[in-house]
C-alpha positions in Angstrom: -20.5 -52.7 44.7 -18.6 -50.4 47.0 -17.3 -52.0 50.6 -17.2 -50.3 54.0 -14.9 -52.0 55.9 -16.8 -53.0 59.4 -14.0 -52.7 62.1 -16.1 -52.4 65.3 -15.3 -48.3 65.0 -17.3 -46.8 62.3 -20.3 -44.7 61.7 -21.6 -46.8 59.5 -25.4 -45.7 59.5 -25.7 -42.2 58.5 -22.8 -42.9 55.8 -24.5 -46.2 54.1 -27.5 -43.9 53.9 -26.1 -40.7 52.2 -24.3 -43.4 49.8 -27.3 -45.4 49.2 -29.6 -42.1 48.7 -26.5 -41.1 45.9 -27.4 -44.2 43.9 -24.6 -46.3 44.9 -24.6 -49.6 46.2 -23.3 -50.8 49.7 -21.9 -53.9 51.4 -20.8 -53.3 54.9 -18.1 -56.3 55.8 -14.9 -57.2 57.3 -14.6 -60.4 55.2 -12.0 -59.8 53.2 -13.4 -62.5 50.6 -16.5 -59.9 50.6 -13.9 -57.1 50.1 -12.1 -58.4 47.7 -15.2 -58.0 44.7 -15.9 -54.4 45.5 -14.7 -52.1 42.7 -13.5 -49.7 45.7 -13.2 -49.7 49.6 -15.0 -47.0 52.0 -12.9 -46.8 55.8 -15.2 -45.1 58.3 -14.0 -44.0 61.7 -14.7 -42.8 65.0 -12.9 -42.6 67.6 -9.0 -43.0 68.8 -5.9 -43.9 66.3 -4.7 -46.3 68.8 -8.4 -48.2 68.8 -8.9 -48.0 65.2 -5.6 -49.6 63.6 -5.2 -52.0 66.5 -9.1 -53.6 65.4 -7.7 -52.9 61.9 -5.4 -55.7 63.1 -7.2 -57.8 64.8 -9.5 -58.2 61.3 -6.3 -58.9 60.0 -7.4 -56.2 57.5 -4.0 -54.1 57.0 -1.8 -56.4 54.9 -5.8 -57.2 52.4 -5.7 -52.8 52.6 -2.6 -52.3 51.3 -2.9 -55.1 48.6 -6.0 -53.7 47.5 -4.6 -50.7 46.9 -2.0 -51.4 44.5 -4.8 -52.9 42.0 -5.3 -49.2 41.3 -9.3 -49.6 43.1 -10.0 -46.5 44.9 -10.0 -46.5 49.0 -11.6 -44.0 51.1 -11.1 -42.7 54.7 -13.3 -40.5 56.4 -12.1 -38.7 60.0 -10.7 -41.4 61.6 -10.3 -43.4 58.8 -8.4 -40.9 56.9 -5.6 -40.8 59.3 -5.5 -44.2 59.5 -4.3 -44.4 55.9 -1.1 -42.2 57.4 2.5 -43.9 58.2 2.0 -42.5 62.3 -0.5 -41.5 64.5 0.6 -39.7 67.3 -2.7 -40.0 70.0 -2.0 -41.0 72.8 1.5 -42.8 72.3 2.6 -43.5 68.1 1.0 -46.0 66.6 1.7 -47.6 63.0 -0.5 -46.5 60.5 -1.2 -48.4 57.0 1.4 -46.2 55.4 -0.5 -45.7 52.1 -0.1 -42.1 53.0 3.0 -40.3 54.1 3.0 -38.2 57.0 2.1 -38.4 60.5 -1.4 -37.4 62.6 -0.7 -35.2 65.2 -2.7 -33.0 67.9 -4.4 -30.0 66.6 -2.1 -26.9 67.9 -4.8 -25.2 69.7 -7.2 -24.5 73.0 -10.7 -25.3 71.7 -10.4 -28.9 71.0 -12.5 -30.7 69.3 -12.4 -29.0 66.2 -16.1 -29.4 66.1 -18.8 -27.9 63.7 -18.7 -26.2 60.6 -15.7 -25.0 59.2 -15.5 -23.5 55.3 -13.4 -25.7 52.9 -10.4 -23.9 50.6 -9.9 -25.9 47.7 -6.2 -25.8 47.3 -5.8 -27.7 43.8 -8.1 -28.7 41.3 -9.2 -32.5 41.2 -12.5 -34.1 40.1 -13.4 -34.9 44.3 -14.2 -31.4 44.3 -16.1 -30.2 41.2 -19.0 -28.1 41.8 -18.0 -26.7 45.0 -17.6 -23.0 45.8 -15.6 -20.6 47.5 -18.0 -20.7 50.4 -18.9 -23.9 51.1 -18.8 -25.7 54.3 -18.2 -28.9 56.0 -18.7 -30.7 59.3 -15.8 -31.6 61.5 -15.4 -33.7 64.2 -11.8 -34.6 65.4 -9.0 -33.4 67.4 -5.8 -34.6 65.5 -4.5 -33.8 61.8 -2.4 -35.1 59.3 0.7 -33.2 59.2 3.2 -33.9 55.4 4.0 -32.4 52.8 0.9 -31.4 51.6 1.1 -32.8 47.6 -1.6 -34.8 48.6 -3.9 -32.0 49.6 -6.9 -31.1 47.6 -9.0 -28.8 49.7 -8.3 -27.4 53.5 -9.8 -25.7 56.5 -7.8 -23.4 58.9 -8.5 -24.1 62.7 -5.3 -23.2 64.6 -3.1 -25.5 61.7 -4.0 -25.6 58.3 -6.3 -29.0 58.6 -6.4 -31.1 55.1 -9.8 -31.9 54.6 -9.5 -33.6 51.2 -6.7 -36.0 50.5 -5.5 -37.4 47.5 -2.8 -39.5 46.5 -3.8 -41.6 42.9 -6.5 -43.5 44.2 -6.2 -43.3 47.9 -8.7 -40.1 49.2 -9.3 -39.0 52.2 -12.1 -37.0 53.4 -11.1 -35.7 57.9 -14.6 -33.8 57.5 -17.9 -35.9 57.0 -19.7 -35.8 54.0 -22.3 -38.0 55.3 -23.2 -34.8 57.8 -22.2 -31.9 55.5 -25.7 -31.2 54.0 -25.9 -30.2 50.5 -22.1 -29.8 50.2 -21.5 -33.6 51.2 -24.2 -34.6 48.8 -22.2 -32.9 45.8 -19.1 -34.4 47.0 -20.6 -37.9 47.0 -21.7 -37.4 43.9 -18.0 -36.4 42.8 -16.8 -39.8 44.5 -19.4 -41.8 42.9 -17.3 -40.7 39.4 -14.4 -41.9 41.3 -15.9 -45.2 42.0 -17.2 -45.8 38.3 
């Protein structure tokens, strides 16, 4: 059973569908009893860094996130919940992340904000998360901030004014600032690749 963590900012629909439609199967919970028997942890997000960490701590769900990820299970964030997993977010004041990631978020360099639409994806170093996928391929975006390190965990990027990491990986934290859930037949193949993960 694979978790979505429920923190009052997710979108939570259209992802439980494309994970469902992969074969995989879904609790959506912030009970971190619940949690706590999934074989790996999905964080969805929409929405402001400030918004999501702070409900993150109202759930009292940080300190059960970090311990869950030194069992070696495999956590997931998606846009907003992929920054989350940084040290800083830097929207609208700084804000402590998780820290399972280092780096910071920060505010795309750039006029056309939000970085929305499709955007082609670079695969920057190989890793199981992106097997199948080719030099064309395209994802959806929807965000306005970034994570800014030292790239090691990078697996695959898009350019849009800053070079934007799109996959993340870091052992068995990934993180996905596109959505797979929107990105057609190229999200499908990368579910398929997490599924493995999740196995």
């Amino acid at each position: 059973m694979i978790g979505i963590i429920d923190y009052g900012v997710g979108n939570i629909g259209s992802l439980t569908w494309a994970l469902k439609k992969q074969g995989l199967s879904v609790i959506v919970s912030n009970d971190i009893e619940v949690l706590k028997q999934c074989k790996g942890l999905i964080l969805p997000g929409v929405g402001a860094f400030r918004d999501g960490i702070g409900n993150i701590e109202k759930y009292n769900l940080k300190d059960f996130i970090i311990a869950f990820a030194e069992t070696g299970k495999p956590i997931v964030g998606i846009c907003l919940g992929m920054q989350l997993l940084y040290e800083i977010g830097r929207e609208n004041g700084e804000y402590q992340g998780i820290g399972l990631l280092k780096g910071s978020i920060e505010k795309i360099d750039g006029e056309r904000l939000p970085h929305m639409g499709w955007n082609e994806l670079v695969v920057k170093r190989e890793d199981p998360l992106v097997a199948g996928l080719k030099a064309s391929d395209h994802v959806y975006y929807v965000h306005s901030y970034f994570a800014l390190s030292s790239g090691e965990e990078v697996v695959a990027y898009s350019d849009y004014y800053n070079q934007i990491p799109g996959i993340v990986r870091s052992d068995n934290i990934i993180g996905f600032q596109f959505h797979p859930e929107k990105s057609g037949a190229v999200g499908e193949q990368l579910i398929r690749n997490l599924k493995e993960v999740f196995q």
